[in-house]
C-alpha positions in Angstrom: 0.0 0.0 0.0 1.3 3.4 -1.0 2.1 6.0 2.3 -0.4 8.0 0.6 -2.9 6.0 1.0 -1.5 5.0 4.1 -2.4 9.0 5.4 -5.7 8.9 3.4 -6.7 5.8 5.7 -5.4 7.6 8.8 -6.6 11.1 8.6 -10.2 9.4 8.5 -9.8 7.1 10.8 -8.5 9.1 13.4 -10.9 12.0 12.5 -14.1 9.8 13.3 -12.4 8.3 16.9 -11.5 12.1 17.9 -13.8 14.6 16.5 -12.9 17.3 18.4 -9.5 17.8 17.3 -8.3 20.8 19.3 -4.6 21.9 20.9 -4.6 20.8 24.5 -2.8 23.6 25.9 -5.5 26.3 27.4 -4.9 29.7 25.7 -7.5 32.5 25.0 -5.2 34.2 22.1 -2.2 34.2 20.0 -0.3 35.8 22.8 -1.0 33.0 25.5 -0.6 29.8 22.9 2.6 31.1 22.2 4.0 31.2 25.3 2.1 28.5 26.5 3.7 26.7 24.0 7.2 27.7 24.7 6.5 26.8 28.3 5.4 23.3 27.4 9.1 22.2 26.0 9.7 19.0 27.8 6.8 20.1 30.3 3.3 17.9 30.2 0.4 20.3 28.7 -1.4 19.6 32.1 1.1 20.7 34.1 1.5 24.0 31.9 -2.4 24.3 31.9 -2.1 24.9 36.0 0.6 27.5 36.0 -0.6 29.5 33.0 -3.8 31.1 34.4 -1.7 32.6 37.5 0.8 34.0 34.8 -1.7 34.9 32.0 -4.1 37.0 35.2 -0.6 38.9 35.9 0.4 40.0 32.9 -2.7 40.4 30.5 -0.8 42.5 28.3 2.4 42.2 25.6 3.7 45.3 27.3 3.0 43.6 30.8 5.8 40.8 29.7 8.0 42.9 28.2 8.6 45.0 31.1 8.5 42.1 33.6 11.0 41.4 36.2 12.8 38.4 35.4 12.7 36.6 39.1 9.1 37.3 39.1 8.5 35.4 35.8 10.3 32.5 37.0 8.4 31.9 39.6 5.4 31.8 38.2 6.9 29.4 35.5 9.4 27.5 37.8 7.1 23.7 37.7 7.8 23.8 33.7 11.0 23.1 34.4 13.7 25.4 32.5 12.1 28.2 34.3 15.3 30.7 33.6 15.9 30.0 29.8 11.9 29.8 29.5 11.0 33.4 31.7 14.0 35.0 29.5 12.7 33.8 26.3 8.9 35.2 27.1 10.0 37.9 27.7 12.3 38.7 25.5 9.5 37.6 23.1 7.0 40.0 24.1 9.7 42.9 23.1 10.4 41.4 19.6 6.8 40.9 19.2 5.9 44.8 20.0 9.2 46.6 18.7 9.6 44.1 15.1 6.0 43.5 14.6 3.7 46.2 16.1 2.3 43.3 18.8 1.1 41.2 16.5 2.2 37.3 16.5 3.3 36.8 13.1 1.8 34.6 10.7 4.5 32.8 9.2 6.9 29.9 9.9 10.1 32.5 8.9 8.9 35.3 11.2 7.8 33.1 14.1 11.0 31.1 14.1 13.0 34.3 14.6 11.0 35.2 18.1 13.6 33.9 21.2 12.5 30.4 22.2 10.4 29.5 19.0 11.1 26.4 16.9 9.2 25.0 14.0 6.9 23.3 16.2 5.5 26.2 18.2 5.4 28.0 14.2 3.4 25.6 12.6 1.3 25.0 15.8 0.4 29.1 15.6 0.6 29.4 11.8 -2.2 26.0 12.1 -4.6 26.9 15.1 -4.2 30.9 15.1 -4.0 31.1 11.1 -5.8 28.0 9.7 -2.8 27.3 7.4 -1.7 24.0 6.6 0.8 22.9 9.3 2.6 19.7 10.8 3.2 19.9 14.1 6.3 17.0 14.9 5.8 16.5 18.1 7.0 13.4 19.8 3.2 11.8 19.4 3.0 12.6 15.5 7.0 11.1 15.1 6.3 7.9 16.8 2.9 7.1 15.2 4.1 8.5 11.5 6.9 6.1 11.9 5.3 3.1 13.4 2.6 3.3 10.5 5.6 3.4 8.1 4.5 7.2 6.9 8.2 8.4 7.5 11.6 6.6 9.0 13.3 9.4 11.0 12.8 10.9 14.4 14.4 14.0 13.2 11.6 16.4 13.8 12.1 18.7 10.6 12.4 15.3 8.3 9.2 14.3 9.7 7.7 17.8 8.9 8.5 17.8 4.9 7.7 14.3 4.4 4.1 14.5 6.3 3.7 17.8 4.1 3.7 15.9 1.0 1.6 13.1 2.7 -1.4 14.9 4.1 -3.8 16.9 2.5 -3.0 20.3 3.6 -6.8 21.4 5.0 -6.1 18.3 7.5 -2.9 18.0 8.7 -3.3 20.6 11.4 -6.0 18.7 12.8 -4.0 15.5 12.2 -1.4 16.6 14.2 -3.4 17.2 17.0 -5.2 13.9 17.0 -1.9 11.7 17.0 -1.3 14.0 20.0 -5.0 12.3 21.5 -4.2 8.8 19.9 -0.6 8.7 21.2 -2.0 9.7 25.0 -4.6 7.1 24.9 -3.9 4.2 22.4 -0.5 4.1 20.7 1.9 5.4 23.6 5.8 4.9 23.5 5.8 2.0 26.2 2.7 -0.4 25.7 1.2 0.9 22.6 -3.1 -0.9 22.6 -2.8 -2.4 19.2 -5.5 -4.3 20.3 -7.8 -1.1 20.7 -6.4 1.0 17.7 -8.0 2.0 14.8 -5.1 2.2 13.2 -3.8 -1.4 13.4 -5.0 -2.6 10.0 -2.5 -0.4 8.2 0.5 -0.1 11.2 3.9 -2.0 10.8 4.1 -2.0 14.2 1.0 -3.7 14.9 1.8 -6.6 12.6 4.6 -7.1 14.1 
């Protein structure tokens, strides 16, 4: 079977066991995905989802973060782990955002990649959910299921990116992304993947084997 088809198969599949396909970080605007994002680098989206209504009620504003104290930011951000580099990097991102781009997340994988912390995950995560463009976010639940159903054969997040771009059909591979990041939670973790209750066993190598 062809990888195309492969995605075809999967993008449907997954689609009818999680409907809702939505990013599981809490955020009320570009602003607070953004860092929320950043703050959930090797952090768990839950645990990011209990410190970021404490820091989000402190510092409503761009101009709030970019004048912030640096102790007081780490504090709030200290149980994400990497509090320094991630406290220096939102703010340091909040004056990039209002002196380069009039306070106004950008809308585009080159721009976003230049603000301090951002990679091309946290781009194509805003350029998808705040800009309904086509996106792949490689996170660690897209690489291992995109590789276990044969779609790619890297872990190398920016390989995993162009391949699943000439893969998916671009109006669903935002909302693809997100549901591998439901599937991988539930079913098809890195451990003790449930090939017994995945939808996705007919066409996975790894079930077969």
């Amino acid at each position: 079977m062809r990888k195309s088809d492969i995605a075809d198969y999967a993008v449907d599949l997954l689609k009818k066991e999680y409907p809702d396909a939505i990013c599981s970080l809490d955020a009320a605007d570009p602003v607070q995905l953004i860092i929320a994002t950043r703050l959930s680098a090797q952090c768990t989206d839950a645990r990011v989802n209990l410190v970021t209504p404490k820091l989000f009620a402190k510092y409503p504003t761009l101009a709030d973060y970019a004048n912030a104290q640096l102790s007081d930011v780490e504090e709030l951000v200290r149980p994400c782990g990497f509090y320094h580099t991630k406290a220096k990097d939102i703010i340091a991102m909040a004056q990039m955002l209002l002196s380069e781009y009039g306070g106004v997340v950008p809308d585009n994988i080159d721009d976003l990649v230049r603000l301090p912390g951002v990679g091309r995950k946290t781009a194509n995560l805003i350029c998808g959910d705040v800009y309904h463009k086509p996106a792949v976010v490689a996170d660690t639940h897209l690489i291992r299921i995109s590789n276990r159903l044969g779609l790619v054969n890297t872990k190398d997040p920016y390989k995993v990116e162009m391949e699943l771009k000439k893969l998916l059909p671009p109006k669903e591979s935002n909302d693809f992304c997100h549901r591998c990041v439901l599937h991988g939670r539930a079913i098809c973790n890195a451990r003790k993947p449930k090939c017994e209750s995945c939808c996705l066993a007919p066409y996975c190598k790894s079930a077969d084997s």
